[in-house]
C-alpha positions in Angstrom: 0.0 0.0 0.0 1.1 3.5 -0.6 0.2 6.0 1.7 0.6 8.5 0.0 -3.4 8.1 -1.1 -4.6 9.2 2.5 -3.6 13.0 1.6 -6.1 12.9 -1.1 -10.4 12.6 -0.5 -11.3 10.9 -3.9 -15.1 10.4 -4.6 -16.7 8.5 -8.0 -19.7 10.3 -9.2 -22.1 8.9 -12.0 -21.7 5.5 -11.0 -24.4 3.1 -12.0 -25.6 -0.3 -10.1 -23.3 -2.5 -12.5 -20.5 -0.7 -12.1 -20.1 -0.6 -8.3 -19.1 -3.8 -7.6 -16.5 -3.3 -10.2 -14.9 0.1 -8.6 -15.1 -1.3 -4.9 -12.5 -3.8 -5.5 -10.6 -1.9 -7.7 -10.7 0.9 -4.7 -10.1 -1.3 -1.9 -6.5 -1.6 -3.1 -6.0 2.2 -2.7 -4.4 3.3 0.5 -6.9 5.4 1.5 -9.0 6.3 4.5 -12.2 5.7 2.3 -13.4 7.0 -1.5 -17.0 8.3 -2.0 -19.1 6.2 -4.8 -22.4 8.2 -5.8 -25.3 7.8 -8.6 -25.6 11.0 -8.6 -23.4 13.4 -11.1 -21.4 16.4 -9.5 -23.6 19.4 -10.3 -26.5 17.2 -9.1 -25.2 17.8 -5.7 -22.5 20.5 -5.3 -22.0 20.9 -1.7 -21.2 17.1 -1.9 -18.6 17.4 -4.6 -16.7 19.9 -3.3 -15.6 17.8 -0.2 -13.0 16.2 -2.2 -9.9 16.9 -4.2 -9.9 13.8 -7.0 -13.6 13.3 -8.7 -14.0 10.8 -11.1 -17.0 11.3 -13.2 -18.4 9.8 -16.2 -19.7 11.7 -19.5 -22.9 12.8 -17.8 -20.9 15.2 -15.0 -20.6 19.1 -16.2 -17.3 20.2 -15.6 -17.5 23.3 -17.3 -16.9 26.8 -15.9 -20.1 27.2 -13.5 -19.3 23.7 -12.1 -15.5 24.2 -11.1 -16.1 27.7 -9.8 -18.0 25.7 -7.0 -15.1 23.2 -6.5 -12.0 24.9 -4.9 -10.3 22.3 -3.9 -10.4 20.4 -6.9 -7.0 19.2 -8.1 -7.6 16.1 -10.5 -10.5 15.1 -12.7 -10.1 11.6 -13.7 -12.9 11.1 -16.0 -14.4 7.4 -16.8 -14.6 7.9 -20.6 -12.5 8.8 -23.6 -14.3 11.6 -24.8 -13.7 14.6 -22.6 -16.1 16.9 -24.2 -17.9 17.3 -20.6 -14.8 18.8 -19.6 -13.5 22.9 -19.7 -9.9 21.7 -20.2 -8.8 25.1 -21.0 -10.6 26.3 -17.7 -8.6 23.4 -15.8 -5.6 24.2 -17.2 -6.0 27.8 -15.5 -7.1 26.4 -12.6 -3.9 24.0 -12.8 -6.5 21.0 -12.4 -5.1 17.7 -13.6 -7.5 15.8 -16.3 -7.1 12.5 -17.4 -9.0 10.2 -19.6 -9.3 6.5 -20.5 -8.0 6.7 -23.9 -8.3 2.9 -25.0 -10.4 0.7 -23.2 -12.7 -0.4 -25.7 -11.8 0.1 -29.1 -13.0 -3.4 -29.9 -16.0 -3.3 -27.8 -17.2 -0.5 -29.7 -16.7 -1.7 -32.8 -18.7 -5.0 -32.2 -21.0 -2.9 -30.8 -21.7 -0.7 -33.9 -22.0 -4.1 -36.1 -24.7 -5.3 -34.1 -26.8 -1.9 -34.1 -26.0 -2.5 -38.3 -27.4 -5.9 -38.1 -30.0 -4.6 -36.0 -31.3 -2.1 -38.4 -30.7 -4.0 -41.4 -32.2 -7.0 -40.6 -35.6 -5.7 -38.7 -33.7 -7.7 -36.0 -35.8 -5.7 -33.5 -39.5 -5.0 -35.1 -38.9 -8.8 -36.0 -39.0 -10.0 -31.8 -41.5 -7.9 -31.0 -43.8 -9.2 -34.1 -43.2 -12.4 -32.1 -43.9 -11.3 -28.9 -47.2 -9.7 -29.7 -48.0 -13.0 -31.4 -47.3 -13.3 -35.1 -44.6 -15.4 -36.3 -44.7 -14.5 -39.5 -41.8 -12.6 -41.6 -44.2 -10.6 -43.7 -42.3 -6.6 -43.8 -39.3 -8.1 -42.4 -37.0 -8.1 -45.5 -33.4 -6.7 -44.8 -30.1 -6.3 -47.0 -27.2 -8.2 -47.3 -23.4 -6.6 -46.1 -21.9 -9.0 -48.5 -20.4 -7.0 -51.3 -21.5 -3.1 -50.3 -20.0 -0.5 -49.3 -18.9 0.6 -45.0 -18.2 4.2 -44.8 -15.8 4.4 -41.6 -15.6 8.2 -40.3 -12.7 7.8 -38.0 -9.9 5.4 -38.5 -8.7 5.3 -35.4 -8.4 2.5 -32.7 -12.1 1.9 -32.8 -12.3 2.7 -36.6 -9.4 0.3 -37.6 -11.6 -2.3 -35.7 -14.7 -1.8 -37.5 -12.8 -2.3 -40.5 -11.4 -5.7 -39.8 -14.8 -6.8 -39.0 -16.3 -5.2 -42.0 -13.5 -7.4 -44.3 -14.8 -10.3 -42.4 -18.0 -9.7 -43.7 -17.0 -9.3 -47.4 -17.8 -5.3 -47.8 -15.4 -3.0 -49.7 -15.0 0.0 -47.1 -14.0 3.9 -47.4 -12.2 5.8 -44.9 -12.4 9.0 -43.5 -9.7 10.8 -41.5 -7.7 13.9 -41.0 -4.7 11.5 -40.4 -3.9 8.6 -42.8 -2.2 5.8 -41.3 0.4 4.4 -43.3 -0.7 0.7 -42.7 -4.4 1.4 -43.6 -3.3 2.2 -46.9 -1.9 -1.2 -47.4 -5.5 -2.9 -46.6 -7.1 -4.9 -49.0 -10.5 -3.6 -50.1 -9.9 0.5 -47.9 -9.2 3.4 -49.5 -8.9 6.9 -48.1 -11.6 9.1 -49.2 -13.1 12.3 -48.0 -16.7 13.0 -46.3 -18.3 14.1 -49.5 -17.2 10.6 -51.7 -17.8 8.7 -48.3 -21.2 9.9 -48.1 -21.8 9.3 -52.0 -20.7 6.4 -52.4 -21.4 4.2 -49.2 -24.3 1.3 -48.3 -23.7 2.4 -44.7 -22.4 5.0 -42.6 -20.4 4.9 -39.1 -19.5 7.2 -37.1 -16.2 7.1 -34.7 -14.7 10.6 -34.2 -14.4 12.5 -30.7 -16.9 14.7 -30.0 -14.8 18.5 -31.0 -15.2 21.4 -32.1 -14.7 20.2 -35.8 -17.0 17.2 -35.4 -20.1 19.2 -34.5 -23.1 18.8 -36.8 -19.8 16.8 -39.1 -23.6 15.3 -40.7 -26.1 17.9 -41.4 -28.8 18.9 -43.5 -26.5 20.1 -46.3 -24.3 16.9 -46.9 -27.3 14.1 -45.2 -28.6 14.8 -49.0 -25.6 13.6 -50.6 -26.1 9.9 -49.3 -26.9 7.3 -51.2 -31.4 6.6 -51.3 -31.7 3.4 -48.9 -28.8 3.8 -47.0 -28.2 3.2 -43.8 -26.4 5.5 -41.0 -25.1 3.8 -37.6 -23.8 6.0 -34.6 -21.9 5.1 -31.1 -19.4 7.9 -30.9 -21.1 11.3 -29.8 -24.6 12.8 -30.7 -23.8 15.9 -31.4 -21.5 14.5 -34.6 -24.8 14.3 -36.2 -27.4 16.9 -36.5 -31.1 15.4 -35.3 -33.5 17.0 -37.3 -31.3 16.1 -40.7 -31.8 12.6 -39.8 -35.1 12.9 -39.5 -35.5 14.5 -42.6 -33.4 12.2 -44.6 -35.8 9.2 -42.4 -38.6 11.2 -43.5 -37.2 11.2 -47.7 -36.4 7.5 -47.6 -32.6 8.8 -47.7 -32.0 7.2 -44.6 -33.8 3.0 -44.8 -33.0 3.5 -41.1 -30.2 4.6 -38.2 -28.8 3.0 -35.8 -27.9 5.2 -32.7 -26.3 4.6 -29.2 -26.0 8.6 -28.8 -27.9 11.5 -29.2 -27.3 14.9 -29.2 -30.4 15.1 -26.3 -28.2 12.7 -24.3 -27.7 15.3 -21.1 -31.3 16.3 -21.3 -32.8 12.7 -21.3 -30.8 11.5 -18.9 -31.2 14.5 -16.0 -34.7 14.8 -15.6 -34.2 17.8 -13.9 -33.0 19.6 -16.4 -35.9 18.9 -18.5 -38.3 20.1 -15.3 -36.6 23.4 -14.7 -38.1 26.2 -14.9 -35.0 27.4 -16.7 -35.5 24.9 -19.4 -35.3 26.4 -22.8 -37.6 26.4 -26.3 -34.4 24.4 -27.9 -34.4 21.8 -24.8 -37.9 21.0 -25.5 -37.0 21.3 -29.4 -34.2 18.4 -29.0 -36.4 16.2 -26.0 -39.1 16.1 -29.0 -36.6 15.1 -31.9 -35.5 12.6 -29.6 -38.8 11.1 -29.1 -39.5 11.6 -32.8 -36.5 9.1 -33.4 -37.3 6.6 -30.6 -40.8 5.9 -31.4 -39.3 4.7 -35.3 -39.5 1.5 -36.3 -36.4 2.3 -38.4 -34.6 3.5 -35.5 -32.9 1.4 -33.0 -32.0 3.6 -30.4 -30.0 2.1 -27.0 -28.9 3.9 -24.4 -24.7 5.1 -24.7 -24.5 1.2 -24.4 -21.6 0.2 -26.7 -19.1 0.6 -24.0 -21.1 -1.9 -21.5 -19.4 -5.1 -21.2 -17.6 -6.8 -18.2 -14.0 -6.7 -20.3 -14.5 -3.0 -21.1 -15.6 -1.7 -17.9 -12.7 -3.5 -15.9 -10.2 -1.5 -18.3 -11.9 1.5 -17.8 -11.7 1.1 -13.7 -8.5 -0.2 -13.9 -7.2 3.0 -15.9 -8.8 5.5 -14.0 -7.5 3.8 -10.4 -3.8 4.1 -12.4 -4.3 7.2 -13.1 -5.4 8.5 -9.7 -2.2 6.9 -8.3 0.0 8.3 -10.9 -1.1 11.7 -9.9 -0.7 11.1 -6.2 2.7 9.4 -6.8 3.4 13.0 -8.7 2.0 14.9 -6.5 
């Protein structure tokens, strides 16, 4: 044990029922007079958050501005996720605040994960069970497409991208990439070729989406270019929801641009998943605007939506744990 970890009050916020278990082992190695595990996010409860130094949150925890001006003894945020979008890292930075990430804990798991909201969508895997359950086994308006022979468009190559790709060989597609950086080794792939958005989105069966959630990424699909995709084609998300722009999905849904979408994000995410927000009487005409689109999209029977899912498996959330509790001794070692 290093003891070292008793100058530090550490606390876990956003943690859900599955992942406890998980995070109490992992904790019980630090040396430490005890770390704080809540549900709840930090600007859910403030006065709470600001009793320690390390917080660990997950993508749902606002760390902007408003939020850190509350925390004044904050000196590390070790954040569950790879995306740090939820984070003012130039506000930190100021503030001399530490942030850390989990840069690859899933890169496969996501990738698996995209191919089975493909499947999903393509297949009618989903209208298909509950035809059954309500009684009629029948496949009558539950033709799909083949993936044998079309077209992938990969947004992203990186970890996660490179990953869809292999799978995507496996299943016999051709696939075009898209990224600002092109790897060396891509380029020697049979059946990938570098392209940019505008060919990607032209010439491709079916779309996904793995890019960080930046500046440069926002809206990256929008009304203007959700035109240029192919009639019938299909468009799978698991990165972030704001990488696409809602109401151009519906409208391409709407045109029969879109045969269907496949979503584990949504640009709503925040508002669907804090209640309060949506109850406030600060609440705005564009929160109600994206709670509706949202809806619009669940109730679809082209739609499968789940809920930021694609990083939920045993293997995946033990890397992530075990990352973050590294991290957090790193910085104490440091420190």
């Amino acid at each position: 044990m290093l003891s070292y970890f008793m100058d530090y009050k550490i606390a876990f916020f956003g943690v859900k029922s599955w992942e406890r278990e998980i995070i109490e082992k992992e904790i019980s190695k630090l040396d430490t007079y005890g770390v704080g595990i809540f549900e709840k996010e930090v600007q859910d409860d403030i006065e709470l958050a600001k009793k320690y130094e390390i917080i660990s949150p997950f993508i749902y925890s606002t760390m902007d501005k408003s939020t850190l001006d509350k925390l004044p003894n904050l000196k590390m945020i070790a954040t569950r996720s790879t995306g740090m979008d939820h984070i003012d890292l130039e506000e930190c930075k100021k503030r001399k605040i530490v942030v850390t990430s989990v840069p690859a804990y899933g890169s496969n798991t996501v990738a698996e994960y995209a191919f089975a909201l493909l499947l999903a969508i393509t297949r009618k895997i989903v209208v298909a069970h509950q035809s059954v359950e309500e009684g009629d086994f029948n496949p009558e308006g539950l033709t799909g497409v083949d993936l044998y022979g079309k077209t992938l468009g990969v947004i992203g190559i990186g970890k996660i991208g490179q990953n869809v790709v292999k799978i995507a060989r496996g299943f016999g597609m051709k696939v075009l990439g898209v990224d600002g950086h092109v790897d060396p080794l891509m380029l020697k792939k049979p059946g990938f070729k570098y392209v940019d958005l505008e060919t990607c989105l032209k010439n491709s069966d079916f779309v996904t989406l793995h890019v960080p959630a930046i500046p440069e990424t926002f809206h990256m699909i929008n009304k203007k270019n959700i035109k240029l995709m192919k009639e019938g084609s299909f468009l799978i998300n698991t990165a972030r929801g704001a990488v696409v722009e809602t109401e151009a999905m519906i409208w391409a849904l709407n045109n029969k641009i879109l045969a269907g979408v496949g979503l584990d994000v949504t640009e709503e995410e925040m508002l669907i998943d804090s209640m309060s927000v949506v109850m406030s009487k600060k609440v705005t005409k564009d929160n109600l605007q994206e709670v509706l689109s949202f809806h619009l999209l669940r109730d679809r029977d082209d739609v499968v939506f789940t809920p930021h899912n694609a990083f939920n498996t045993k293997e995946a959330i033990g890397r992530i744990v075990d990352t973050t509790i590294q991290n957090i001794k790193d910085f104490c070692a440091r420190s």
